[in-house]
C-alpha positions in Angstrom: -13.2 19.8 17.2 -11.3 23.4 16.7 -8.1 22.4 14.6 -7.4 19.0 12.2 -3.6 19.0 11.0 -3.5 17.0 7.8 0.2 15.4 7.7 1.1 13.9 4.7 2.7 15.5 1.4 0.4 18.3 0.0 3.1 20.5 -1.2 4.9 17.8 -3.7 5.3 19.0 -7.0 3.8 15.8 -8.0 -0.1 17.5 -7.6 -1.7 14.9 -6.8 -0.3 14.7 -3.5 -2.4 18.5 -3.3 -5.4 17.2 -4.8 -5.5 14.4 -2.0 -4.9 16.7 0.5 -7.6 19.5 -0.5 -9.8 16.5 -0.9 -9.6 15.4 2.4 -9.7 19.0 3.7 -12.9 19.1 2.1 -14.5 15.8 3.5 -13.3 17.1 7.0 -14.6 20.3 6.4 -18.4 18.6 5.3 -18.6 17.0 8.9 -16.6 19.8 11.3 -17.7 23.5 9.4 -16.4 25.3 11.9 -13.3 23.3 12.7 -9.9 24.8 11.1 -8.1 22.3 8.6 -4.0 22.8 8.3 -1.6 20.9 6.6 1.9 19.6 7.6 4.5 18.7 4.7 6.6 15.6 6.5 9.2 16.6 3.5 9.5 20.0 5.1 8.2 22.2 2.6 6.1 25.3 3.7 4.5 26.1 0.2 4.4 24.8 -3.7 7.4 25.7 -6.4 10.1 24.6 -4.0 13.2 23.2 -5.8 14.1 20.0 -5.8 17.2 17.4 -7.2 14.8 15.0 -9.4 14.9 17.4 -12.5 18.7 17.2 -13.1 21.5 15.3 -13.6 22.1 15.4 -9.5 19.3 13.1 -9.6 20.5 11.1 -12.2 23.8 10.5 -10.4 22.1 9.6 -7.4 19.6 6.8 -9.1 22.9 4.7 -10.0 24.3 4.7 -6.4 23.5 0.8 -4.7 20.8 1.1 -2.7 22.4 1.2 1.0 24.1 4.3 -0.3 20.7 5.9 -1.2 19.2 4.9 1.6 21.9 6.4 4.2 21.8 9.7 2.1 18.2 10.2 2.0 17.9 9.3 6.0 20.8 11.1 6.9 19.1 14.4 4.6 15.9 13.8 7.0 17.3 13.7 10.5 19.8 16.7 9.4 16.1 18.6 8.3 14.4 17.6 11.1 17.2 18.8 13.7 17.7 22.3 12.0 14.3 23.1 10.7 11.1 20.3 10.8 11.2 20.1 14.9 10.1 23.3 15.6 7.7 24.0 12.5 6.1 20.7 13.3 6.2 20.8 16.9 4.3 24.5 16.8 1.3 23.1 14.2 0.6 19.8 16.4 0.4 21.2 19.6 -2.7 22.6 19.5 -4.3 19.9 16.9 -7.2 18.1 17.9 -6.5 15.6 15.6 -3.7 14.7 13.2 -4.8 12.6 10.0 -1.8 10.8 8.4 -2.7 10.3 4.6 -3.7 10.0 2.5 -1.3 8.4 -0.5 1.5 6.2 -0.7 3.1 7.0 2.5 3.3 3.3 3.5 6.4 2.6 0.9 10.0 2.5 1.4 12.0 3.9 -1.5 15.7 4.8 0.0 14.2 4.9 3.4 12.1 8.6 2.2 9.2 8.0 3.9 9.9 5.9 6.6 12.0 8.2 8.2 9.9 10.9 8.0 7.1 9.0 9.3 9.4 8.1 12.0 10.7 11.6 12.8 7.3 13.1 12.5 6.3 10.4 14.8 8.7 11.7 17.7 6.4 14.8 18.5 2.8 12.8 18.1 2.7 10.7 21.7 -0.4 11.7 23.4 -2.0 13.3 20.2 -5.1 11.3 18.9 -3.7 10.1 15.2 -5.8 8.3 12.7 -4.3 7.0 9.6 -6.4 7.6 6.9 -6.5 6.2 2.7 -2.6 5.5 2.7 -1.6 3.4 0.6 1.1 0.1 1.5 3.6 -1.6 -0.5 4.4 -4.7 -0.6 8.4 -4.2 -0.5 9.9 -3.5 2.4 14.0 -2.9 3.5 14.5 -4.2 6.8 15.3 -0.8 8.3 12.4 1.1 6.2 10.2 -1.6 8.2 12.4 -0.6 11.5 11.3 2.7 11.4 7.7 2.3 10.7 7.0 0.0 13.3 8.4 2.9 15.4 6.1 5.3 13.9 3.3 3.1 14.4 5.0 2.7 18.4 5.0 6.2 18.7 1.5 7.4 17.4 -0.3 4.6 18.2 -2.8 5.4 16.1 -6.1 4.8 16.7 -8.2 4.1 13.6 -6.0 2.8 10.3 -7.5 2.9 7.3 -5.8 2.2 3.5 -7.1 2.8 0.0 -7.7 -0.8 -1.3 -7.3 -4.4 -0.3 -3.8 -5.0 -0.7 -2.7 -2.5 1.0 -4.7 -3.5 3.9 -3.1 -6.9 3.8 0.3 -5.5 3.1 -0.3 -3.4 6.6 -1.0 -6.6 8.3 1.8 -8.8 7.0 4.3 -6.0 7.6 3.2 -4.6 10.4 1.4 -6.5 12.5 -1.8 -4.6 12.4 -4.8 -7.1 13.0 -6.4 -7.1 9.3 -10.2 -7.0 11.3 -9.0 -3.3 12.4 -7.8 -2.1 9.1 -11.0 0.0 7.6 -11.1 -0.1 3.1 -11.5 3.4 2.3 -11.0 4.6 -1.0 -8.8 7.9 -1.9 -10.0 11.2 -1.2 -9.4 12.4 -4.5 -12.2 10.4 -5.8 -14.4 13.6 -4.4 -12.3 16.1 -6.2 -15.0 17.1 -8.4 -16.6 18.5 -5.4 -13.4 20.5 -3.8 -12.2 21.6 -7.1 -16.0 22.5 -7.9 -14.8 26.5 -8.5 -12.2 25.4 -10.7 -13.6 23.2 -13.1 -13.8 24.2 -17.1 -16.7 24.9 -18.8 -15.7 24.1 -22.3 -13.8 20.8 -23.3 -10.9 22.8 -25.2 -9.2 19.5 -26.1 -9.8 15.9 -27.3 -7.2 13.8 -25.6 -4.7 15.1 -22.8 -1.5 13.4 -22.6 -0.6 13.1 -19.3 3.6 13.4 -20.2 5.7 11.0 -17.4 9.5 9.9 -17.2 9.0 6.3 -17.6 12.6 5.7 -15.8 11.6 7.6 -12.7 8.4 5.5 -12.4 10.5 2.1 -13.0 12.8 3.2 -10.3 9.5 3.9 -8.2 8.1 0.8 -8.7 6.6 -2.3 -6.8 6.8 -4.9 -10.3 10.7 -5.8 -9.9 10.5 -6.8 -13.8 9.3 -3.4 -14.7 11.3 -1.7 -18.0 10.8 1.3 -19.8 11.4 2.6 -23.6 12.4 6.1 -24.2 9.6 8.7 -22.5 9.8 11.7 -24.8 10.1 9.2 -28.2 6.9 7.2 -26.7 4.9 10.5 -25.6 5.4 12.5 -29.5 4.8 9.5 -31.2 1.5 8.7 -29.3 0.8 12.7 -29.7 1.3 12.8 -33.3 -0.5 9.7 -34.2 -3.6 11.2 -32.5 -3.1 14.4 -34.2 -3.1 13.6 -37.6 -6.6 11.8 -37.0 -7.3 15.6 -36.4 -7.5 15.5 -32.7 -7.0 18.4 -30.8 -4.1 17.0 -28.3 -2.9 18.6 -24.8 0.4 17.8 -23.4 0.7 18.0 -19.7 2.2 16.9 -16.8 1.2 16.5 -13.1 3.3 18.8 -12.0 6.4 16.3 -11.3 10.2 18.0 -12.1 11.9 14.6 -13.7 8.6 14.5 -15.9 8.5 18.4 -17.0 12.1 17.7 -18.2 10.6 14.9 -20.3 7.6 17.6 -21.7 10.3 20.2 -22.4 12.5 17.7 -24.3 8.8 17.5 -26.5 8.1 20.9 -26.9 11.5 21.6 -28.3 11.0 19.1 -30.9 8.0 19.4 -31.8 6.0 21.6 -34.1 2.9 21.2 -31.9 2.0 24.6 -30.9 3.4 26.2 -27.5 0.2 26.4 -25.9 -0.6 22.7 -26.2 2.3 22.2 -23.9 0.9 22.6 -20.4 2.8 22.5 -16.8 0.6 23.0 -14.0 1.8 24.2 -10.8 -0.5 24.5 -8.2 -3.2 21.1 -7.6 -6.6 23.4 -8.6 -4.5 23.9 -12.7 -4.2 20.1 -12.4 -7.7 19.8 -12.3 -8.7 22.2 -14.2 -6.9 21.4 -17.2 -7.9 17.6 -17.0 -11.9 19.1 -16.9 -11.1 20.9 -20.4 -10.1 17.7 -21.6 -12.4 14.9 -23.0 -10.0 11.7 -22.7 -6.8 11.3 -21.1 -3.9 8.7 -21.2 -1.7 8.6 -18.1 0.5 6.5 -16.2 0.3 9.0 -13.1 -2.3 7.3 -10.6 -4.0 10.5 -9.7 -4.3 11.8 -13.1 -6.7 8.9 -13.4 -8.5 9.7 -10.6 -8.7 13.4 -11.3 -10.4 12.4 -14.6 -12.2 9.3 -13.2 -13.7 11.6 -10.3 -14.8 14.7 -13.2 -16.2 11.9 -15.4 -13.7 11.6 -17.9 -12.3 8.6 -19.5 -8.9 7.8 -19.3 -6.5 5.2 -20.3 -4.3 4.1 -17.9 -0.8 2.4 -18.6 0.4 0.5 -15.5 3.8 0.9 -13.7 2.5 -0.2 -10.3 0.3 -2.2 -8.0 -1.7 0.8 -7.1 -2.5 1.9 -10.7 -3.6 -2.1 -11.2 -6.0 -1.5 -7.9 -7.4 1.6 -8.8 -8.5 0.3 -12.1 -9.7 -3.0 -10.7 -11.8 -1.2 -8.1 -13.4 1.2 -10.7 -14.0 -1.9 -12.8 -11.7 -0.5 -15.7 -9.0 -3.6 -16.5 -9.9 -3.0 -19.7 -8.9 0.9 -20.3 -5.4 -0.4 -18.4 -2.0 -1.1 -21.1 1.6 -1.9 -19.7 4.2 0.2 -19.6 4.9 1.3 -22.6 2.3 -0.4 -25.5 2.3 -0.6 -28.7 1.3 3.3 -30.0 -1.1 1.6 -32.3 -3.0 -0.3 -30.1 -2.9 2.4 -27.4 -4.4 4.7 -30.1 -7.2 3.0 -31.4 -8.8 2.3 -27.7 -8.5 6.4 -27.1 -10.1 6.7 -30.3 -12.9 4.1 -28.8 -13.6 5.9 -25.8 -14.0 8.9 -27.2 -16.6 7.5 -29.3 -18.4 6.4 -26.3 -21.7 7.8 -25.7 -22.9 6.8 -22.1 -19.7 6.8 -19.8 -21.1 4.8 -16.2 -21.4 6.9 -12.9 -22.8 4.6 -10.9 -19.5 3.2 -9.8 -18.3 5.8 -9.2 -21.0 7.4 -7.3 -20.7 4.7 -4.9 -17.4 4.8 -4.4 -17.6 8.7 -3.7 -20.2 7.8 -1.1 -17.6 4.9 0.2 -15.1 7.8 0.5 -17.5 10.5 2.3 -18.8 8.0 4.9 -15.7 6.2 5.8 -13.4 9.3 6.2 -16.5 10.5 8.7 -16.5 7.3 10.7 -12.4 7.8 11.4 -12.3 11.6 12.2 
């Protein structure tokens, strides 16, 4: 094994995306040293800090358009990208893979047709490539075009091993897609080994109490599998939380994962708040996601893979559920209980951060499983 081309989105502003990818990287790298391990962006990007629409009122505009009009935009967007620039970036980096891993993340879900057709495009140049799809995760709700496309992905790779991140998505993969569920591997997400590819980067001093992981609660709603989902006002819900955990003398941390629409919410915050500047934190590279969550000693997030980031370093967090895949990840670390709705009372949401911090004896052995879940099943695809 000389090259392994990683395909999936490790250059989103949304970090986690990296950390997924670098954790993967990492796993491949523990069973092929000597191999070389690229990525390939199926958004087209080429590097981190890229602009993007989701941050402004372009994207705010575009949110209130019906759905078929989003959909043909966002489809017509990617064949227009693929035509002038993907093709040949993308043709040159998987022609001399030995093997292209598709994952991991939620690259199974169909929001305007985004990743579909990418999936789809990217698919074009894989026939004859040996393809394994690896952790993705699969929704449940499906367009019947973004289905359309898949299916051709999945026509056009034929991959060889499929693997997804938890149960459902396994059985979403089936029930969509006609995969035979006996074929479809469990293998939980890479990032739960972060703590190990992010090892270099890791803080030694726990500079703050709780870290507030800041999200736009609208973006996630519009992202989201629960069709009855609703959201109160993001920045009013984050300060209150903030300022009802510092005046119980907590030192607090406002950050983001690295997302534009939820750095507008953090800067709509800052500028009302007389918190001081420093406590206000936007990372921009996957390692400063991680490393900031490791200086912290509890976090509260929506984000999925600022739980895991936390989760994998041995931190508590609360979680506060927008989607399936938050519910799963909290059911398979045995953690219902740390897991709020939406938007939750501030009180309540309050006192249980207060509670886990108080906690003494925080349980690895789940989690040391699941990292060896991870490790070994990632080895028996690649």
């Amino acid at each position: 094994m000389k090259k392994i081309l990683i395909c999936a989105v490790p250059f989103s502003d949304n970090l986690g995306d990296g950390v997924i990818a670098a954790s993967l990287a990492h796993i491949a790298g523990m069973k092929y040293p000597r191999a070389s391990v690229e990525f390939l962006d199926i958004a087209g990007r080429v590097g981190f800090e890229e602009e993007n629409l989701r941050g402004g009122g372009a994207f705010r505009l575009f949110a209130k358009l019906p759905s078929l009009l989003r959909s043909l935009i966002v489809f017509l967007y990617c064949v227009k990208g693929y035509f002038l620039v993907w093709r040949k970036n993308w043709k040159a980096a998987i022609s001399d893979a030995d093997l292209i891993v598709i994952g991991g993340g939620q690259l199974f879900c169909d929001v305007a047709l985004n990743f579909p057709a990418k999936l789809f495009l990217l698919s074009r140049l894989l026939r004859g490539k040996r393809v394994v799809v690896v952790s993705v995760g699969v929704t449940a709700r499906w367009s019947f075009l973004g289905r359309f496309l898949v299916k051709r992905f999945i026509s056009n790779a034929r991959p060889v091993f499929y693997a997804t991140r938890d149960k459902e998505s396994a059985n979403n993969l089936h029930t969509h897609f006609g995969i035979p569920r006996g074929s479809i591997r469990v293998v939980p997400d890479p990032a739960l080994v972060c703590a190990d590819a992010f090892s270099e980067e890791l803080s030694p001093e726990k500079n703050w109490d709780i870290g507030i992981c800041v999200s736009s609660l609208d973006a996630l709603v519009m992202n989201s599998e629960y069709a009855n989902a609703n959201s109160t006002e993001s920045a009013r819900f984050f300060s209150t939380l903030a300022e009802s955990l510092r005046a119980e003398g907590k030192r607090v941390l406002y950050f983001t994962n690295g997302a534009s629409e939820d750095n507008k919410i953090l800067n709509e915050i800052s500028a009302e708040s007389n918190a001081p500047k420093s406590s206000f934190l936007v990372p921009r590279h996957p390692d400063e996601l991680v490393s900031l969550i490791s200086a912290c000693s509890c976090i509260v997030a929506h984000r999925l893979h600022a739980n895991i980031v936390a989760y994998s370093l041995n931190i508590p967090s609360i979680g506060m559920n927008w989607d399936k895949k938050v519910e799963s990840f909290f059911e398979l670390t045995k953690r219902k209980r740390y897991l709020f709705d939406l938007s939750p009372r501030v009180e309540k949401l309050e006192a249980s951060v207060l509670g886990v911090l108080n906690e003494k004896t925080p349980d690895r052995q789940t989690l040391d499983l699941l990292r060896g879940e991870v490790v070994a099943g990632i080895h028996a695809l690649i």
